[in-house]
C-alpha positions in Angstrom: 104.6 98.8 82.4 107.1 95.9 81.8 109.2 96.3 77.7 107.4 93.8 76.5 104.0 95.7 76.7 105.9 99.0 76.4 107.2 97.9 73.1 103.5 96.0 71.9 102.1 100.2 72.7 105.4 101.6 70.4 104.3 98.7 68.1 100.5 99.0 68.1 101.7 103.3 67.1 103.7 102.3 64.5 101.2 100.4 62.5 98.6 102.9 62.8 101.1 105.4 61.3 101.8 103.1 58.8 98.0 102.4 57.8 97.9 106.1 57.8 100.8 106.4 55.4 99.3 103.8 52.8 95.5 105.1 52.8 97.6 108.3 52.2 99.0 106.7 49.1 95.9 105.5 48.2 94.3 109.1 48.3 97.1 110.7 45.8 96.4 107.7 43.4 92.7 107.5 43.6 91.3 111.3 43.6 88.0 109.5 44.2 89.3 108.6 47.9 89.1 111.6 49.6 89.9 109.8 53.5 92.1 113.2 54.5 90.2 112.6 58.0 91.1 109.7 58.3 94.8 110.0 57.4 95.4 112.7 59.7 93.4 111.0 62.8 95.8 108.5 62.1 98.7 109.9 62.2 97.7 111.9 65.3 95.4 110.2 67.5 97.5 106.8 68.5 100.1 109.5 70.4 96.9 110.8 73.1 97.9 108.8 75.2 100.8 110.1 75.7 100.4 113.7 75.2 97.6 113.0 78.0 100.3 111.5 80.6 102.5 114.4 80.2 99.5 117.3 80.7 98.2 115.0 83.6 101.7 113.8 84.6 100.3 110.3 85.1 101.2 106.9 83.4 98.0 105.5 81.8 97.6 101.4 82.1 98.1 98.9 79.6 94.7 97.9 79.4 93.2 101.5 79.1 95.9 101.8 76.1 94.9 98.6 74.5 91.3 99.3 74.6 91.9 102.8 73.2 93.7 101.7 70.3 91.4 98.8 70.0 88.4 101.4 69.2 90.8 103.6 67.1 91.0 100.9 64.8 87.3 100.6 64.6 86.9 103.9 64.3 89.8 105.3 62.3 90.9 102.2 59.9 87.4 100.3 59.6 85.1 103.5 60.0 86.5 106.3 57.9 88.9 104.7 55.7 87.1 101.6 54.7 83.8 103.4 54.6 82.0 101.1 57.5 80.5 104.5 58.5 78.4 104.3 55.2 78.5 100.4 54.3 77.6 99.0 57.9 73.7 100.2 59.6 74.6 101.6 63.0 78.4 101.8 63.0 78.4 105.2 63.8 76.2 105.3 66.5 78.2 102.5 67.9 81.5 104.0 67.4 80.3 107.3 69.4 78.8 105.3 72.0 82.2 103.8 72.6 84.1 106.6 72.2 81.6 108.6 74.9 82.8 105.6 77.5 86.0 106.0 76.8 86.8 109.8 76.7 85.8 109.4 80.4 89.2 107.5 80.7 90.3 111.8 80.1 88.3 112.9 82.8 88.7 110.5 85.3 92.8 111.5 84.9 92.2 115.2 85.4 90.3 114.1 88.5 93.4 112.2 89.3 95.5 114.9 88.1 93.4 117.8 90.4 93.6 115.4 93.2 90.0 115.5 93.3 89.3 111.8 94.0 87.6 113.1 97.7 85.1 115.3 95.8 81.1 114.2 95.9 80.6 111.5 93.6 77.9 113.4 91.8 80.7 116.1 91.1 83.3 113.3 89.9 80.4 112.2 87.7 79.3 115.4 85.8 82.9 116.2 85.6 83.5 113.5 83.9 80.8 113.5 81.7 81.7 117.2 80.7 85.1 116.1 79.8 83.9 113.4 77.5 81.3 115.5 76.0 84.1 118.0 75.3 85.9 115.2 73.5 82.7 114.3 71.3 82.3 118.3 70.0 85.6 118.7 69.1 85.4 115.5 67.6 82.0 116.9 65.2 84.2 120.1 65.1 87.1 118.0 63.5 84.5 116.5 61.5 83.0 119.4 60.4 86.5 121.4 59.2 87.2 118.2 57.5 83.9 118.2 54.9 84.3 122.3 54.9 87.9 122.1 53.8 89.1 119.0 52.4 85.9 118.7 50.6 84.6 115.4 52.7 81.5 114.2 53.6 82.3 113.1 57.1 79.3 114.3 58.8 76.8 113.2 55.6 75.1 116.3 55.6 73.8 115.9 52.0 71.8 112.8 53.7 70.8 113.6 56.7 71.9 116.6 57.8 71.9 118.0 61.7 70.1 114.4 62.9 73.6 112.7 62.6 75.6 115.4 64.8 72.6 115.6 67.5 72.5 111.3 67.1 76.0 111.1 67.7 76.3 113.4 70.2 73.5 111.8 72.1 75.4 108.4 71.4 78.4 109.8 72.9 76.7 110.8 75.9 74.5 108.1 77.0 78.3 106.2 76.8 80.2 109.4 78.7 77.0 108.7 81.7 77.9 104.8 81.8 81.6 105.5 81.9 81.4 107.7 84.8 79.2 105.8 87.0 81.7 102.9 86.0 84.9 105.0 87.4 83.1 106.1 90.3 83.5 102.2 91.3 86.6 101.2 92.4 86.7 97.8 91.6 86.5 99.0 88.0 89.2 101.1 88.1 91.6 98.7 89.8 90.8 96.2 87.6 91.7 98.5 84.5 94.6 99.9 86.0 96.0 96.6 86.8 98.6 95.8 84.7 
């Protein structure tokens, strides 16, 4: 990766932190705003990238960083702290349906990583899916610990209760099955890895 898209990523990282930092203003002035999620996704979340190239010792491409951070801000900035989850029909289902394709981007590393690219395909693929489903339950988990102690209402459970885990869940699978069949082609891959 060349500075000037090495310094967009450090860019792209600093304004999330920064968004983080002012919807964290906004929750000590408006007791109403309870976006604690939100905040702390946001502080957190734009640096997976790299704590996933040092645990697989791999450099992750440009594109596969720009299209992460892309749905970060849909999911992070529009969904949780402008309330899009609530205000827009669907959002959520569409954000876990996105985020199941690309949590395979994690598994498709640790194949990498395990220099398991010469295993069955139909391994590779329920690999990845199990990776990207791992990433969906501890995503409900983080929900969950979120409405249990910071007093949100991430997962809506007054509403609807378990439907929205088990729908989002399913969301994020159907997307973790397309993304693995799409890294199990290799025109796909070398066309994301491409900087």
């Amino acid at each position: 990766m060349d500075k000037l898209k090495r310094g967009l990523i450090y860019a792209i990282r600093a304004c999330f932190v920064i968004f983080a930092g002012l919807f964290l203003v906004w929750i000590l002035l408006d007791p109403n705003y309870n976006k604690w999620g939100g905040v702390l996704s946001g502080i957190v979340l734009p640096f997976l990238p790299v704590i996933v190239e040092r645990v697989f010792k791999t450099k992750i491409a440009f594109r596969i960083q720009l299209l992460y951070y892309m749905f970060l801000f849909v999911a992070l900035d529009m969904g949780i702290c402008m309330d899009m989850y609530k205000t827009v029909p669907y959002f959520d289902k569409v954000v876990h349906f996105g985020s199941g394709i690309l949590s395979t981007i994690i598994g498709y590393y640790a194949i990498i990583f395990f220099k398991a690219k010469k295993t069955p395909i139909a391994f590779r693929i329920i690999f990845i899916i199990g990776v990207s489903m791992l990433v969906a339950v501890a995503w409900e988990f983080f929900e969950f610990a979120c409405d249990k102690f910071l007093g949100q209402n991430m997962q809506q459970l007054v509403s609807v209760g378990v439907d929205d885990t088990m729908f989002d869940l399913l969301a994020a699978t159907i997307g973790s099955g397309i993304g693995a069949y799409l890294f199990t082609k290799p025109k796909f891959v070398e066309a994301l890895e491409k900087n």
